[in-house]
C-alpha positions in Angstrom: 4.5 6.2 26.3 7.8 5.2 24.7 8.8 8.5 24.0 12.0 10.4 25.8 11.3 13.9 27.0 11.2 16.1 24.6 14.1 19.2 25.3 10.9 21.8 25.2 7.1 21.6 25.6 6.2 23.0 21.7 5.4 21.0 18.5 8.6 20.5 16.9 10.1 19.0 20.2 7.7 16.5 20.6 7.2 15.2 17.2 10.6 15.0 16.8 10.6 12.5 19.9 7.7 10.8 18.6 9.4 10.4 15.1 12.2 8.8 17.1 10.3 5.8 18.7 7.9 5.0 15.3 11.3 4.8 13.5 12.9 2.5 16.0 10.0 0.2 15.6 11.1 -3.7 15.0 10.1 -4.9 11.6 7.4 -7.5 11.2 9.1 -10.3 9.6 6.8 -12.6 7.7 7.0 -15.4 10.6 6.9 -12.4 13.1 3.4 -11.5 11.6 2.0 -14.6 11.9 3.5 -15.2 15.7 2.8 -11.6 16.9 -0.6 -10.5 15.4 -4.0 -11.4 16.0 -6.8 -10.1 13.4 -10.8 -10.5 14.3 -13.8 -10.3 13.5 -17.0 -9.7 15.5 -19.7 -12.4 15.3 -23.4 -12.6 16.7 -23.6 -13.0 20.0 -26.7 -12.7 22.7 -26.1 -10.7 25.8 -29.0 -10.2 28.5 -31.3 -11.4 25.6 -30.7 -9.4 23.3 -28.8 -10.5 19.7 -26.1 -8.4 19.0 -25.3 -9.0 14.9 -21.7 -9.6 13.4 -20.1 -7.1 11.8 -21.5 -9.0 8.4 -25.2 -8.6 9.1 -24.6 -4.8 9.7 -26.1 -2.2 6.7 -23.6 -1.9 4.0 -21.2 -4.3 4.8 -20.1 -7.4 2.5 -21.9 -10.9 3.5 -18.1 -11.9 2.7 -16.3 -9.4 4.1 -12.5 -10.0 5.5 -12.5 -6.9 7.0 -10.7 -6.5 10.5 -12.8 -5.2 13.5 -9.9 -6.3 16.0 -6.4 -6.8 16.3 -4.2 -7.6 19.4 -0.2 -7.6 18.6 3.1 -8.1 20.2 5.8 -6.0 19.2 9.2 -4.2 20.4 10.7 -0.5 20.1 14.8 -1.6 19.5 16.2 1.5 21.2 18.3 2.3 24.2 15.7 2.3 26.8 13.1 -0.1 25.4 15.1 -2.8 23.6 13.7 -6.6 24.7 10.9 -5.5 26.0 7.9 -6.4 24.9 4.2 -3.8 24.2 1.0 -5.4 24.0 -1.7 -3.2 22.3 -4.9 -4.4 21.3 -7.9 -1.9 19.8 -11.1 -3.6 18.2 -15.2 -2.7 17.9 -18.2 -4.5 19.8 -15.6 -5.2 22.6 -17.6 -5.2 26.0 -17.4 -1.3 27.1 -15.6 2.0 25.4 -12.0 2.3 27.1 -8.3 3.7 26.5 -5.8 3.0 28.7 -2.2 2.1 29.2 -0.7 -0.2 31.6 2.6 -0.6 32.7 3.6 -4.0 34.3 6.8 -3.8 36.6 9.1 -7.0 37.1 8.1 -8.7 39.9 10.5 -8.9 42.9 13.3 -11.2 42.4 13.0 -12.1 46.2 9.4 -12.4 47.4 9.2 -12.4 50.5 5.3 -12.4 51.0 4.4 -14.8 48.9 5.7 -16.6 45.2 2.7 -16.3 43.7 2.0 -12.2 44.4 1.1 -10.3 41.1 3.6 -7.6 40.1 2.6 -3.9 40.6 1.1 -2.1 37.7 0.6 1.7 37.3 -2.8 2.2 34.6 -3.4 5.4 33.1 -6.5 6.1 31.8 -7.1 8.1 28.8 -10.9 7.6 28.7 -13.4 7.3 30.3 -13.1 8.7 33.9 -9.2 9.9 33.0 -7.1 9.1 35.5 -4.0 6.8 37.4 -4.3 4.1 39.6 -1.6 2.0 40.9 -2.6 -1.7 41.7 0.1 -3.1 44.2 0.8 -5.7 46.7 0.8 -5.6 50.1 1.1 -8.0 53.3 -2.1 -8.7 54.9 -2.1 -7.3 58.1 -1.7 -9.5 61.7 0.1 -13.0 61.6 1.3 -14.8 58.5 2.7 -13.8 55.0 -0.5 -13.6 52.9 -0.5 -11.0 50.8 -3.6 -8.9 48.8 -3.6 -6.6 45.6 -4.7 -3.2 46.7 -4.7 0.2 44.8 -4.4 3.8 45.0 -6.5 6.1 42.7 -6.6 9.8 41.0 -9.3 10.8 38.9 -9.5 14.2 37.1 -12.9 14.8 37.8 -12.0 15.0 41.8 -9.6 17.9 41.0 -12.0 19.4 38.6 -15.2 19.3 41.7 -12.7 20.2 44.2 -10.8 23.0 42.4 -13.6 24.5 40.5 -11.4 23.7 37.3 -13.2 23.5 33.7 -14.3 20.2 32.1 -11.9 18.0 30.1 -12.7 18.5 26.2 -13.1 15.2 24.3 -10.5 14.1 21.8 -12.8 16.0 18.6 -13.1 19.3 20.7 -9.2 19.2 21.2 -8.3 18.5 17.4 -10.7 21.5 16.4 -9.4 23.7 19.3 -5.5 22.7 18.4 -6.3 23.4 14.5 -7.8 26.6 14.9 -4.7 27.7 17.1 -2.7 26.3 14.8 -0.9 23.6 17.4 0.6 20.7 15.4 1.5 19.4 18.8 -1.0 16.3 18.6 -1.1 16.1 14.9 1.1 13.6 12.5 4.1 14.6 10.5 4.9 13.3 7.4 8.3 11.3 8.6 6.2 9.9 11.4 4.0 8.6 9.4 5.9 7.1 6.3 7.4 4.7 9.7 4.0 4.1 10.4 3.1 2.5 7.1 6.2 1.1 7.1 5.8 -1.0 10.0 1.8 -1.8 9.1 2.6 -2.8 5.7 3.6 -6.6 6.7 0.4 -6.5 8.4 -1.2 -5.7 5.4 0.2 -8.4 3.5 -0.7 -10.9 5.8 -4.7 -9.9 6.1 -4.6 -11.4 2.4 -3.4 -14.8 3.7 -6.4 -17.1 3.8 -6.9 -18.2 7.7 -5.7 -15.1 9.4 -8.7 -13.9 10.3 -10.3 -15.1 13.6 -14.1 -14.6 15.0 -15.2 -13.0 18.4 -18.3 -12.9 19.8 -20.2 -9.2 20.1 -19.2 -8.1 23.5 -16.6 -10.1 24.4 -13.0 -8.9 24.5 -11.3 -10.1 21.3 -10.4 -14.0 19.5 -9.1 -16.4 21.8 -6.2 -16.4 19.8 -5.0 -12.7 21.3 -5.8 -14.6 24.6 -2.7 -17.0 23.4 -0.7 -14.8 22.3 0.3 -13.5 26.1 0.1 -17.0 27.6 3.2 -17.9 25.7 4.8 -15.2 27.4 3.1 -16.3 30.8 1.0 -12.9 30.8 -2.8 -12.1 30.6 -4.4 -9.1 29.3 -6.1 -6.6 31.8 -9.9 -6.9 31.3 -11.4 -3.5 32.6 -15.1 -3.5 33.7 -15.5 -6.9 32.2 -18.7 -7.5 33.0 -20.1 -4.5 31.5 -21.9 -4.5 28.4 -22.3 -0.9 27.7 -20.0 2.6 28.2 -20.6 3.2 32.0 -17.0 2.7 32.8 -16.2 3.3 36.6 -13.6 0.7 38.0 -10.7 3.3 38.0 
């Protein structure tokens, strides 16, 4: 998402691009690690009566264990374009439904007119399930007064795909096979790209060691409080897709 264009559509161009932002990554500072990342831990929960087990009562896995099943982080790209502003990514396991997607907030107004307290506009693009863009924005009720309402506008893949006769989109395995045997590194890491990576995770690394930075979260629920915390300091909240779904039926975009 933070990458520039790339000058042509092949593998070179757009890993060079890629390189560009994972090198331009802020360093985790000790204090910054501690501020900016959230590590969990799914617990036991019960949902609809029925016990979901922590990720220490599953086969195989140490009654002990400090692995991570979550994390939720702050952190900043300091480039050109990007610099000061802030990306919120959070990935984890038993989280209440299967979903990627991005979202991009937009400042709000500096003059609002139709109301103080309007939420800013947000384009989402979702990877998977049901790939797609929506834009959520605000709008003025209609008739008398100012009172305004959140409405959005959709575009799903599988519309075009029904309407145009098009073939099915290929999951994320079928496309790394598919790439490979062409032999497209488009999609696939290079070696400078990913000595940045490890670069920037290390601190991370460190700091899972430190006794108390590990935090629980019920089964089905969508991460530690704590990742909840983190964007209230900043006067944000994370965007909570289907969250009243327990399962992988994802249809709100």
């Amino acid at each position: 998402m933070a990458m520039e264009p790339p000058v042509e559509i092949n593998a070179d161009s757009i890993r060079n691009e890629v390189a560009k932002v994972l090198k331009s990554l802020q360093p985790l500072s000790k204090d910054a690690v501690e501020k900016d990342v959230v590590l969990g831990q799914y617990t036991e929960s019960e949902i609809d009566k029925e016990i979901l087990p922590a990720y220490r009562d599953e086969a195989g896995v140490s009654t002990d264990s400090k692995t991570e099943t979550y994390i939720g982080m702050r952190l900043y790209i300091n480039n050109w374009r990007w610099n000061g502003v802030p990306f919120y990514i959070r990935t984890g396991k038993c989280l209440p439904t299967r979903i990627t997607e991005v979202v991009i907030h937009f400042h709000k107004t500096p003059h609002p007119v139709f109301g103080v307290d309007a939420p800013a506009n947000k384009l989402v693009i979702r990877i998977q399930p049901d790939e797609g863009i929506v834009t959520n924005f605000v709008l003025k009720k209609p008739g008398a007064g100012f009172e305004t309402k959140e409405v959005s506008m959709d575009f799903k893949y599988k519309y075009l795909q029904s309407e145009e006769g098009e073939g099915k989109l290929i999951s994320a395995y079928e496309r790394l096979l598919l790439d490979a045997l062409n032999g497209d590194a488009t999609l696939f890491a290079r070696t400078d790209a990913v000595l940045s990576c490890w670069k920037f995770v290390q601190p991370i690394l460190d700091y899972k060691q430190k006794a108390g930075s590990l935090f629980g979260y019920a089964s089905g629920t969508w991460g530690p409080t704590q990742a909840d915390e983190l964007l209230s300091k900043d006067g944000r909240t994370w965007r909570r897709p289907c969250e009243n779904l327990t399962n992988t039926n994802c249809t709100e975009l």
